[in-house]
C-alpha positions as CSV (number, residue, x, y, z in Angstrom):
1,X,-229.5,96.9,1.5
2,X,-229.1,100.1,2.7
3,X,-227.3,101.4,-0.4
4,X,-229.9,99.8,-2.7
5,X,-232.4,101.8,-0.4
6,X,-230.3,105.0,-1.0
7,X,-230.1,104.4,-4.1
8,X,-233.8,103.5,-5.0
9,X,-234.8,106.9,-2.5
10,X,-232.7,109.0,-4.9
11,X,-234.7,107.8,-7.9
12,X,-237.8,109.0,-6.5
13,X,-236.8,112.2,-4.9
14,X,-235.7,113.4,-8.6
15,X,-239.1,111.7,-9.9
16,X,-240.3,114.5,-8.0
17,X,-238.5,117.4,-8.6
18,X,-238.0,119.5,-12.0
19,X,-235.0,120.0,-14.1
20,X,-234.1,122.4,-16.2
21,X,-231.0,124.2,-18.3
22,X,-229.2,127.5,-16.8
23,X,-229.8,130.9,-16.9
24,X,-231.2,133.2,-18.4
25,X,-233.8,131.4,-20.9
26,X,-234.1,133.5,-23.9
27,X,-238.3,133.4,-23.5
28,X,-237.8,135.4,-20.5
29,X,-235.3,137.9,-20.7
30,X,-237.2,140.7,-21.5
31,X,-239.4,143.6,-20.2
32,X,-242.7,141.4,-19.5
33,X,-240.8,138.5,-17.7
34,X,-239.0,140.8,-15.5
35,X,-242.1,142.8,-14.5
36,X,-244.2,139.8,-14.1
37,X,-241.6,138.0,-12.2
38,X,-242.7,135.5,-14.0
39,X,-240.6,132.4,-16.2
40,X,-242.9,130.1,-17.5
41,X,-242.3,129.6,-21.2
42,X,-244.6,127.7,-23.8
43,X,-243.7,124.2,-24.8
44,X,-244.4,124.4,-28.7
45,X,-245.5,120.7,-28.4
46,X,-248.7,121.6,-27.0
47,X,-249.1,125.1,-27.2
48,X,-249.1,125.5,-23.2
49,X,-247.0,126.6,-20.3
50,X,-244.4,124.4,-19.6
51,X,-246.7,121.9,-21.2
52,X,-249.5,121.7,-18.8
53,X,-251.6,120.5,-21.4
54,X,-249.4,117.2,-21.8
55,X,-249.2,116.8,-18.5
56,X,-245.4,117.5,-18.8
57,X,-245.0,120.4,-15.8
58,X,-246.9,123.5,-14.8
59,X,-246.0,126.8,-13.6
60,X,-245.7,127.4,-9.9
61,X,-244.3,129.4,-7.2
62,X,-240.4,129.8,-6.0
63,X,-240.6,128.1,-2.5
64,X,-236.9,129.0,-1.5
65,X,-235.6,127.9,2.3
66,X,-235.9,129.8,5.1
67,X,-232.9,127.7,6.8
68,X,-230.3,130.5,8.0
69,X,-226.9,130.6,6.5
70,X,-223.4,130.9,8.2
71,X,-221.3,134.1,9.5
72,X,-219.3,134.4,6.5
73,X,-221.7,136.9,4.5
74,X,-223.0,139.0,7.2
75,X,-225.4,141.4,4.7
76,X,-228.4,141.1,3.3
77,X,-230.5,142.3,0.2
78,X,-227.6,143.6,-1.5
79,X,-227.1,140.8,-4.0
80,X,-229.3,139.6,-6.6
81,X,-227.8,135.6,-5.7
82,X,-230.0,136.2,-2.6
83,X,-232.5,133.4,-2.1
84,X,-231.9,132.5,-5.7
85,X,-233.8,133.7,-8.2
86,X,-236.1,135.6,-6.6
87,X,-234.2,138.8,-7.5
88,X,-236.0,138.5,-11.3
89,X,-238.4,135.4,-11.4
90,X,-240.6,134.1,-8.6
91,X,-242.5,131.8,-10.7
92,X,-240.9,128.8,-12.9
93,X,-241.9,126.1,-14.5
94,X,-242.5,122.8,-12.1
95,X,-241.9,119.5,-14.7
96,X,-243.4,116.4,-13.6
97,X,-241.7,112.8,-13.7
98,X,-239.0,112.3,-16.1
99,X,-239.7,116.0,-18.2
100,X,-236.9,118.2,-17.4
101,X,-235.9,121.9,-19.6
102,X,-237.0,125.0,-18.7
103,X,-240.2,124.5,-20.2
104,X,-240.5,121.1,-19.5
105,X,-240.0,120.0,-23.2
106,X,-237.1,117.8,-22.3
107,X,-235.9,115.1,-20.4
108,X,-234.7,114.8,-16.9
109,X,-230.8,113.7,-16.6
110,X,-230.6,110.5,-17.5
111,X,-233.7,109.7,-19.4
112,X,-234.6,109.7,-23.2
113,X,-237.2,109.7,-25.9
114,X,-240.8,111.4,-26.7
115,X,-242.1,110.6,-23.2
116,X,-238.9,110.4,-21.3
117,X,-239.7,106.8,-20.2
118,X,-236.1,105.5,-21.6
119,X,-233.3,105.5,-19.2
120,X,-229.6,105.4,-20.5
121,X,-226.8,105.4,-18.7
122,X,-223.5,107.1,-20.8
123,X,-220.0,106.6,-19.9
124,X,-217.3,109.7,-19.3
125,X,-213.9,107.9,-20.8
126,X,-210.5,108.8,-19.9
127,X,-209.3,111.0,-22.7
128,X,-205.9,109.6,-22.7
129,X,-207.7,106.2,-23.4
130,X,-209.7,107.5,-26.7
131,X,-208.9,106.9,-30.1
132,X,-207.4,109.9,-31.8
133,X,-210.6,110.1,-33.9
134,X,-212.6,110.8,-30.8
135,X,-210.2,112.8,-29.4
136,X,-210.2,115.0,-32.6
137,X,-214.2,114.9,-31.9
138,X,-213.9,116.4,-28.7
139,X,-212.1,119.3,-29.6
140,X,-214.6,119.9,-32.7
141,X,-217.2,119.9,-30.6
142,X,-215.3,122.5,-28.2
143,X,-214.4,124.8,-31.2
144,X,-217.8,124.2,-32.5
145,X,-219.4,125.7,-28.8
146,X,-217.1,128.5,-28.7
147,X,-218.1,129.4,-32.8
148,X,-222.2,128.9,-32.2
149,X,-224.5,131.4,-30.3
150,X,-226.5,129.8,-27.9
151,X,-229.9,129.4,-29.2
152,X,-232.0,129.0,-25.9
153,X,-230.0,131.6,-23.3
154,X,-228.8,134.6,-22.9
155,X,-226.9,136.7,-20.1
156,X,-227.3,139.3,-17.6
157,X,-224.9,142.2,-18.5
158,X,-226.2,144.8,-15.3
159,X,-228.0,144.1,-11.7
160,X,-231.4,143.3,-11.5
161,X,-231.6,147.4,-10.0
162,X,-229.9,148.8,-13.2
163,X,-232.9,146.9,-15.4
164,X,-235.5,148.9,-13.7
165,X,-238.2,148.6,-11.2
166,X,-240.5,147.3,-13.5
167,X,-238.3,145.7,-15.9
168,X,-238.0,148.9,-18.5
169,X,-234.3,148.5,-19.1
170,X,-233.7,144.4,-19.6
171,X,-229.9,144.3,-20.1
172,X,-229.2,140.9,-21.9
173,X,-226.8,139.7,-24.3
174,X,-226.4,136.4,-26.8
175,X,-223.5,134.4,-26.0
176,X,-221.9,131.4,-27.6
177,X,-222.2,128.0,-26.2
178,X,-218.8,127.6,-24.7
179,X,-218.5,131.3,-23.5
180,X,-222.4,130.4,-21.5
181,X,-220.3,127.9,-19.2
182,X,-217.7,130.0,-19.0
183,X,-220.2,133.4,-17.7
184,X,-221.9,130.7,-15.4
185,X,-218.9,130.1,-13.3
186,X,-217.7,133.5,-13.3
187,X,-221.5,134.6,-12.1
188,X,-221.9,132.2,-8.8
189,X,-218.4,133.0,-7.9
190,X,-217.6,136.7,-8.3
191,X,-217.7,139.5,-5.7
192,X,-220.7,140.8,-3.9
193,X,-221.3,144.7,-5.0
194,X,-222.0,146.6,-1.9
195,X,-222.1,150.2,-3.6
196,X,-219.5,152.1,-4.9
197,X,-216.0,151.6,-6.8
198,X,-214.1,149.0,-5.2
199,X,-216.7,148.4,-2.2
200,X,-217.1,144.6,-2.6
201,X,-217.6,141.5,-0.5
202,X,-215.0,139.0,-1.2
203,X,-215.8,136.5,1.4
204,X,-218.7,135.0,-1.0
205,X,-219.2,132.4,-3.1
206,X,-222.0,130.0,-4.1
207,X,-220.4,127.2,-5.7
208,X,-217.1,127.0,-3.8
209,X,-215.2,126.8,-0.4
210,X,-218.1,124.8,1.2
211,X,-220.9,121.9,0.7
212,X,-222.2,122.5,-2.7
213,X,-219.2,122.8,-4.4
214,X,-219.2,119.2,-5.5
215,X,-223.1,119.1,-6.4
216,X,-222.7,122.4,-7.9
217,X,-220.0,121.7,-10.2
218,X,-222.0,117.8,-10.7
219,X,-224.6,119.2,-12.5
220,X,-222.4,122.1,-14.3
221,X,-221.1,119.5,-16.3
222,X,-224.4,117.6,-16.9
223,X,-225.8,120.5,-18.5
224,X,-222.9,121.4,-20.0
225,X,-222.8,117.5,-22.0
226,X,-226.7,118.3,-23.0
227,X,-226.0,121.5,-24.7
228,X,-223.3,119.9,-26.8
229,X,-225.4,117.0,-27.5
230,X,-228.2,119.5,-28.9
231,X,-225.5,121.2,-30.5
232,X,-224.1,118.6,-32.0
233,X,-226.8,115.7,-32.7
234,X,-224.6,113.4,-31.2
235,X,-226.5,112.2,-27.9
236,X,-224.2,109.6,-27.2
237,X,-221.5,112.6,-26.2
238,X,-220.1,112.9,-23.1
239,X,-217.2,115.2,-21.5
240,X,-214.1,113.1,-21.3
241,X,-212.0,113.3,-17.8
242,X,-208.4,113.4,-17.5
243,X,-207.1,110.9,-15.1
244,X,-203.9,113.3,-13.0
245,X,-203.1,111.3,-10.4
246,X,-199.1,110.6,-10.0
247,X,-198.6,112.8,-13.0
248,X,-195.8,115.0,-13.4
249,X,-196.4,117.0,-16.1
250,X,-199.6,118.3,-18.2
251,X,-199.9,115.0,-19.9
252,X,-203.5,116.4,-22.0
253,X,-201.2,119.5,-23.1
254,X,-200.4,118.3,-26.8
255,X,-201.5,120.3,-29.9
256,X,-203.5,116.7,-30.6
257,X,-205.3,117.5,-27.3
258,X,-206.0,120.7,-25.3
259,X,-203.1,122.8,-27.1
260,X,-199.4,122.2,-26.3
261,X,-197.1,125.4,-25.4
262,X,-196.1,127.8,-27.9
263,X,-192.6,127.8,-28.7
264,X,-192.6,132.0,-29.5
265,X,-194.3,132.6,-25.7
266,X,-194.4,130.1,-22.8
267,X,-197.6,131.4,-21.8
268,X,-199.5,130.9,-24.8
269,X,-200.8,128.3,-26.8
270,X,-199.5,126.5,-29.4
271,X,-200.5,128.4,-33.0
272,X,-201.2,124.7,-34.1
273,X,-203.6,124.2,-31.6
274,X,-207.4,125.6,-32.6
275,X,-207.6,126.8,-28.9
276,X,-204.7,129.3,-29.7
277,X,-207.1,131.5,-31.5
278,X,-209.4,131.6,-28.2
279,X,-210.6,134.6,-26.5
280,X,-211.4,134.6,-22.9
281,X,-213.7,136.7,-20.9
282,X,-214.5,137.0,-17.4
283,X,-210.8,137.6,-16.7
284,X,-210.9,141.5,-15.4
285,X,-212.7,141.2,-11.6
286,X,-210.5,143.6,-9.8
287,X,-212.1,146.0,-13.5
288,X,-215.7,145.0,-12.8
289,X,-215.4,146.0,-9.3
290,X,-214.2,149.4,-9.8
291,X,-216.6,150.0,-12.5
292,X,-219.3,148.5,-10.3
293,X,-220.5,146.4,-13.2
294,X,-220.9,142.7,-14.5
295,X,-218.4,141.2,-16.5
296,X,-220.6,141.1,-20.4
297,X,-218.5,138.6,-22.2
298,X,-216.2,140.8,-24.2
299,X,-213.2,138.8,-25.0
300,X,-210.2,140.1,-23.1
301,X,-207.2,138.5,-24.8
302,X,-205.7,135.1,-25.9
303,X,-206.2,131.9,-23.3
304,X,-203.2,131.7,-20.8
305,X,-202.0,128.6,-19.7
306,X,-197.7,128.1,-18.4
307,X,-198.1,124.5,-17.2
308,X,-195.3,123.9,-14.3
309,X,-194.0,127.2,-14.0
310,X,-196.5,127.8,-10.8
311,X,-195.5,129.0,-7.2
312,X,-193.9,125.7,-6.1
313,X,-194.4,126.8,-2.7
314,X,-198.3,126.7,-2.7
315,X,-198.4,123.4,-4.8
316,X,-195.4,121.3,-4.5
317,X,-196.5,118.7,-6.7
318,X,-199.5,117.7,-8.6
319,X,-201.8,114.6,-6.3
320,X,-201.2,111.4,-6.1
321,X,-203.0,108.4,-6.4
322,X,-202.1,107.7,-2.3
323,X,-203.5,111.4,-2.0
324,X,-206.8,110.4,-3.5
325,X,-207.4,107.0,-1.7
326,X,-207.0,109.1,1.8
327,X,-209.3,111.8,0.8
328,X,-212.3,109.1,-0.1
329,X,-211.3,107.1,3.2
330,X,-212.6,110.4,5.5
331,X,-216.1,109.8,6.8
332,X,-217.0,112.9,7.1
333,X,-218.9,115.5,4.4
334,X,-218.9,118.7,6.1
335,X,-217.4,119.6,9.4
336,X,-217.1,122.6,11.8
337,X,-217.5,126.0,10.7
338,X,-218.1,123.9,6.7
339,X,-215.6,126.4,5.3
340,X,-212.3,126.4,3.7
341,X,-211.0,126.4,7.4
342,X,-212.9,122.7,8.0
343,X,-210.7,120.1,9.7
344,X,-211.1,116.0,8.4
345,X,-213.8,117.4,5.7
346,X,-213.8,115.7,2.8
347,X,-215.4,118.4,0.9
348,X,-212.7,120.7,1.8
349,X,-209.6,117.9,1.0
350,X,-210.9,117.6,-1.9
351,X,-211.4,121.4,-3.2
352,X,-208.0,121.5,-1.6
353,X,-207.9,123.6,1.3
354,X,-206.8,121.0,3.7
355,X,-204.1,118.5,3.8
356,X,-204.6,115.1,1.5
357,X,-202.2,113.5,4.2
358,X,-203.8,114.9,7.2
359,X,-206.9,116.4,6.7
360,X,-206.7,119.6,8.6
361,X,-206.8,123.0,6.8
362,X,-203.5,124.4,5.4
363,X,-203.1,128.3,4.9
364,X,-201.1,129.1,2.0
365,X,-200.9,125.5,0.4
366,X,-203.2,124.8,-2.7
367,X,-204.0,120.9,-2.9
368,X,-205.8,118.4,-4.4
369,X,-208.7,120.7,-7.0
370,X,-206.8,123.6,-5.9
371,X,-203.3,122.5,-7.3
372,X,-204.3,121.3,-11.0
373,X,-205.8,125.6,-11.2
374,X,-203.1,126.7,-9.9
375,X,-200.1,124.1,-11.5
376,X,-201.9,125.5,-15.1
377,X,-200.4,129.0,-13.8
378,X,-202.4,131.0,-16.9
379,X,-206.1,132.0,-17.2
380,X,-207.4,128.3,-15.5
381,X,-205.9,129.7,-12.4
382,X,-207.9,132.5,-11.6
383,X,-211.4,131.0,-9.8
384,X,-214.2,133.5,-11.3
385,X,-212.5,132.8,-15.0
386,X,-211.3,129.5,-14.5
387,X,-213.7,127.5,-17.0
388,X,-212.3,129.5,-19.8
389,X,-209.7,126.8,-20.2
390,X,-211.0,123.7,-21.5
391,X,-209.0,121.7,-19.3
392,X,-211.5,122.5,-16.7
393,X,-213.6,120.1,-18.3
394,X,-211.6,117.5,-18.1
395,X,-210.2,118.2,-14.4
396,X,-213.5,118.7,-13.0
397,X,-215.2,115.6,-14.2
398,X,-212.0,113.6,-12.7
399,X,-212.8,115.7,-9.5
400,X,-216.6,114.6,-9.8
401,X,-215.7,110.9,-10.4
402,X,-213.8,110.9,-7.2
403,X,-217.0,112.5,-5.0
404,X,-218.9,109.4,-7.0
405,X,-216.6,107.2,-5.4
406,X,-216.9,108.4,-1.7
407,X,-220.4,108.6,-2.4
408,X,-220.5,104.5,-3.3
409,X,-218.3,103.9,-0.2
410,X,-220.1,105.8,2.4
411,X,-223.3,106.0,1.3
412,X,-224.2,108.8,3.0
413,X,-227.9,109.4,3.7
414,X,-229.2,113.3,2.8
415,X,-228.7,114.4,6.3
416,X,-225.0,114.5,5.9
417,X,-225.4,117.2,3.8
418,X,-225.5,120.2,5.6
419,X,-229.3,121.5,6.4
420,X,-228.8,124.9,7.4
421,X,-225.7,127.2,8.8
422,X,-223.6,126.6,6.0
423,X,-222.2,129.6,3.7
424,X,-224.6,131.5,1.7
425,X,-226.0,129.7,-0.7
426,X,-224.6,125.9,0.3
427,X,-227.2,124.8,2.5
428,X,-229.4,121.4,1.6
429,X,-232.1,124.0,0.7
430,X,-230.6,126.8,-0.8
431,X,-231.3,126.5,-5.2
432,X,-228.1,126.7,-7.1
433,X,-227.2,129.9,-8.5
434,X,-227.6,130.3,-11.7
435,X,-229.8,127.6,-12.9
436,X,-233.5,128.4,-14.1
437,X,-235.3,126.8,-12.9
438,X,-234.4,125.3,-9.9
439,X,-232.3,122.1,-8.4
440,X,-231.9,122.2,-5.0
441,X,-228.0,121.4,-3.1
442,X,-229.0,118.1,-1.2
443,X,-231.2,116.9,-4.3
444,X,-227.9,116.3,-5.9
445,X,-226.1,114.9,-2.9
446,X,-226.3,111.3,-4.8
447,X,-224.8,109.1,-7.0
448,X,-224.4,109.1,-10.7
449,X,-226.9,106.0,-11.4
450,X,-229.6,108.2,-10.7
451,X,-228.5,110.9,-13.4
452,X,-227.8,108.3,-16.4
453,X,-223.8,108.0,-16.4
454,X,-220.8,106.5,-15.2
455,X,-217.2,106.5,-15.4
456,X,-215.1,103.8,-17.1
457,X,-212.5,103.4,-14.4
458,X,-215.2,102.4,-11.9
459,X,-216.9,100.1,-13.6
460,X,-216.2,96.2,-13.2
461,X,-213.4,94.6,-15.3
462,X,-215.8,93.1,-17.9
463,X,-217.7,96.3,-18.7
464,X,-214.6,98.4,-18.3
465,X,-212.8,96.1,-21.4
466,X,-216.1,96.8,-23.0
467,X,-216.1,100.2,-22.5
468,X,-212.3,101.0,-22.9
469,X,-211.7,98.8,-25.5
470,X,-214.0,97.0,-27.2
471,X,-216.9,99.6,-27.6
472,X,-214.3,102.5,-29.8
473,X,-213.4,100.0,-32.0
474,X,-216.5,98.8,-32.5
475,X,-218.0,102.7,-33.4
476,X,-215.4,103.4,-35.5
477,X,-216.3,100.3,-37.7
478,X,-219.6,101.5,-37.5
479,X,-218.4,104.7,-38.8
480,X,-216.6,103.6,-41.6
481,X,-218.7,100.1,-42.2
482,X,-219.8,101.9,-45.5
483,X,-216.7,101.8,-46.9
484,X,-215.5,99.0,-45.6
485,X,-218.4,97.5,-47.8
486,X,-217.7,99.3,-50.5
487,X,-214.2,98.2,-50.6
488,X,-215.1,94.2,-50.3
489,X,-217.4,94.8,-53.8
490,X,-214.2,96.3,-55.2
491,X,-211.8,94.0,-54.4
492,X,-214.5,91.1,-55.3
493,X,-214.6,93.0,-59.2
494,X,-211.1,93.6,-58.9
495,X,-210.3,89.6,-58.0
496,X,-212.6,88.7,-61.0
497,X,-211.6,90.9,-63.5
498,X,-208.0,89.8,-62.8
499,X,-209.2,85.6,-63.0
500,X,-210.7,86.9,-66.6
501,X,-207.9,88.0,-67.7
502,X,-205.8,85.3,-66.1
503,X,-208.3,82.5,-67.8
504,X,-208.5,84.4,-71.2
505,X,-204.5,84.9,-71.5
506,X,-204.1,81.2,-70.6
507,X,-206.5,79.9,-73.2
508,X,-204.7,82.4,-75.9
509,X,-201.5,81.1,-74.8
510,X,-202.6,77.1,-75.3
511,X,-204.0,78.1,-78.8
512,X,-200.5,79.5,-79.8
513,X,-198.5,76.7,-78.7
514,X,-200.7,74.3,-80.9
515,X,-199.6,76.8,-83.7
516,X,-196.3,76.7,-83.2
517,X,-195.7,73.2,-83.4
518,X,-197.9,72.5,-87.0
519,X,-194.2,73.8,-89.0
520,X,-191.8,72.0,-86.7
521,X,-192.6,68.6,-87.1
522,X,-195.0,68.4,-90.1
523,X,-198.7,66.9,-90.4
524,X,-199.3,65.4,-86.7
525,X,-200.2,61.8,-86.3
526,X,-202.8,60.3,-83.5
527,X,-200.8,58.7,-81.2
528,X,-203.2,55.5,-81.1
529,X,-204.7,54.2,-85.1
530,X,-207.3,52.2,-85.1
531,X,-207.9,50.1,-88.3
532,X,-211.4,48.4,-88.5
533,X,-210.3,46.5,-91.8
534,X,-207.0,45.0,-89.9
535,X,-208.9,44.8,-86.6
536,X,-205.6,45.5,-84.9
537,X,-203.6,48.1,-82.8
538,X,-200.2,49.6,-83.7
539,X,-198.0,52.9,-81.7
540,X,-197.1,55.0,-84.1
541,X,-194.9,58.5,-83.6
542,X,-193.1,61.4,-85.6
543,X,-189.8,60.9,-84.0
């Protein structure tokens, strides 16, 4: 009961609160949204702000928390993550119910159609189980993301003090669809700029090394499956996962897959993989700092990636499947000082800064999370440019399926999250940096029923054959029922064009065998005469 509870509670909370897409929305990157503070675009189905008119959201105040945060960044209006995103917007749009976007023209996670009233729940596969068809798929679509400029966003390329008091210097830039995610991760996790070349604050990060680092990342990947879907017009997408546990090798590093290793350089792709020709960006922190700027996206060289050939001293060995089962077996969310020196966390087990055999905090040993980054040894291994590889993808939404299972073991109310003294930025309250608008940390301490999807390996025997199984080979006839059509109405002409033929030779064939026996044995005679003037029966033959 109490999960159903949970569960039910959850559904409600999110009726409640608005979702949108991340940062920066095109609509407001410019002079009068900066000055106004102001990001509250039109919904072009009415004509209104965030489609007041249709009822669909309205445009309200930022309301951030007040709830102090932990030790570990000890300054204070220096960075523009501070009580996120009051730096440039303190009004957003508010969407009611199900309306999500960050004009309220779409749908919350999870929900579909005009009125977002239809609620679908899509399964993440295990990309070794795919057909290769949808494995080809998937890395079209990647390609495709990296190749397309994103239509709705754009990014910062300064401060929020370089732009101008009043706005008079916006400093935005376009950026593809794939490179978007990739900016993203860079911006919540890089360096705090305290003033001057070099003088940074390391100790600072808004997605990782405490409690949001698994909500953060939860609905990272969300977003990132709707942009491909609008990308792509295929809305039944979603990102794959790659299953690691017990593995001993980079089983997904195949030129069929995420690009095998390049025979002329061990640190670079494969030239038969598409992801060879990749450029990365965001790569060059120790650059940024001294130049006391913001990474803006310029590509910076080929994607890096030397599967195996990692410091063996920090990672040993990849986790194992014993590794994971102890890490969803600890009761605890958060502990202690809810960093990446937290003892029996399961938080910090999994992002790998404690032991998956003990639990307690390990200096100098990468685990769990931490090992698959750092057992890449190329550009996935470097935190602020990280997502550059697409294998993040895939690794992260295995690392998310494994929170949805302690989640669905525990269920943990919201108040196991932690509520205030966390990290900058991690606290139940704090909004995650740098979505616009806004999702709250603890909104997203729940499962995955309440955000549409699932994952295949946790599903029940009967839906997992459905799912793993049945359901590709049932698309792909879909796919290719067409032909398959066409074919039968072939082979249907073909079959009776051939019994034409078959009938008409046979029937020529007869007709020449009566010919050919007229000359050999002379006029023929009927085998039975019947004589009306004799009124009798006699045989007669020609032999």
């Amino acid at each position: 009961c109490r999960g159903l509870c949970v569960s039910y509670a959850s559904v409600v909370l999110l009726q409640l609160i608005g979702t949108s897409l991340c940062q920066f929305p095109r609509p407001c990157a410019n002079s009068v949204g900066l000055r106004t503070k102001e990001c509250c675009p039109v919904w072009d189905g009415d004509g209104s702000a965030c489609g007041a008119l249709s009822g669909r959201g309205f445009c309200a105040e930022v309301e951030v928390s007040e709830e102090p945060h932990g030790p570990q960044y000890p300054h204070s209006g220096i960075d523009d993550r501070e009580r996120w995103p009051l730096a440039f917007f303190n009004r957003t749009c508010r969407c009611a119910g199900n309306y999500g976007g960050f004009n309220c023209g779409e749908c919350r996670f999870g929900y579909w159609g005009s009125n977002c009233a239809e609620y679908r729940e899509s399964v993440r596969r295990n990309i070794l189980s795919m057909l290769p068809a949808e494995q080809q798929k998937f890395v079209s679509y990647l390609n495709l993301a990296k190749d397309t400029v994103s239509r709705d966003y754009v990014i910062a390329t300064a401060t929020r003090a370089e732009m101008g008091e009043n706005g008079e210097n916006p400093m935005f830039s376009d950026i593809n669809t794939y490179d978007l995610f990739v900016w993203m991760h860079y911006y919540v996790s890089r360096d705090a700029l305290l003033g001057g070349p070099g003088n940074v604050w390391t100790n600072i990060d808004f997605a990782h090394e405490s409690g949001a680092f698994l909500p953060w990342h939860r609905v990272y990947l969300l977003h990132w499956e709707n942009e491909i879907r609008k990308l792509t017009g295929d809305f039944n997408f979603t990102i794959p996962y790659w299953d690691w546990r017990d593995a001993e090798s980079c089983e997904v590093c195949t030129d069929a897959l995420m690009g095998g290793r390049s025979p002329l350089n061990p640190n670079l792709i494969s030239p038969a993989s598409v992801f060879s020709s990749w450029k990365v960006i965001c790569t060059q922190p120790d650059e940024y700092n001294s130049r006391e700027a913001l990474c803006n996206a310029t590509g910076e060289g080929p994607l890096l990636r030397n599967p195996g050939n990692h410091d063996t001293n920090r990672t040993p060995r990849l986790p194992t499947t014993a590794d994971v089962d102890f890490t969803v077996g600890l009761p605890q969310y958060e502990t202690g000082p809810m960093d990446r020196f937290a003892n029996m966390s399961f938080r910090n087990v999994i992002e790998g800064f404690a032991s998956p055999t003990s639990g307690m905090a390990v200096q100098g040993q990468s685990t769990m999370h931490n090992a698959l980054h750092v057992f890449m040894n190329g550009s996935m291994s470097s935190v602020q440019g990280s997502a550059n590889d697409p294998i993040f993808l895939l690794h992260h939404a295995f690392i998310d399926s494994i929170f949805e299972r302690w989640l669905r073991a525990h269920q943990p109310v919201r108040t196991n999250y932690p509520q205030t003294n966390a990290p900058i930025g991690h606290n139940d309250g704090h909004y995650m940096v740098p979505f616009l608008p806004l999702y709250r940390n603890g909104d997203y301490f729940l499962t995955d029923k309440a955000l549409g999807f699932e994952y295949a390996y946790l599903l029940d025997p009967g839906q997992r054959f459905v799912q793993e199984f049945l359901t590709p080979y049932l698309q792909q006839a879909q796919q290719i029922w067409k032909w398959l059509l066409g074919a039968g109405i072939l082979g249907v002409l073909i079959a009776a064009i051939f019994a034409a033929v078959v009938i008409s030779a046979r029937r020529k064939w007869k007709r020449n065998q009566r010919k050919k026996r007229v000359p050999s044995y002379g006029e023929r005679q009927p085998l039975l005469n019947s004589s009306s003037e004799e009124g009798s029966s006699s045989y007669q033959t020609t032999l």
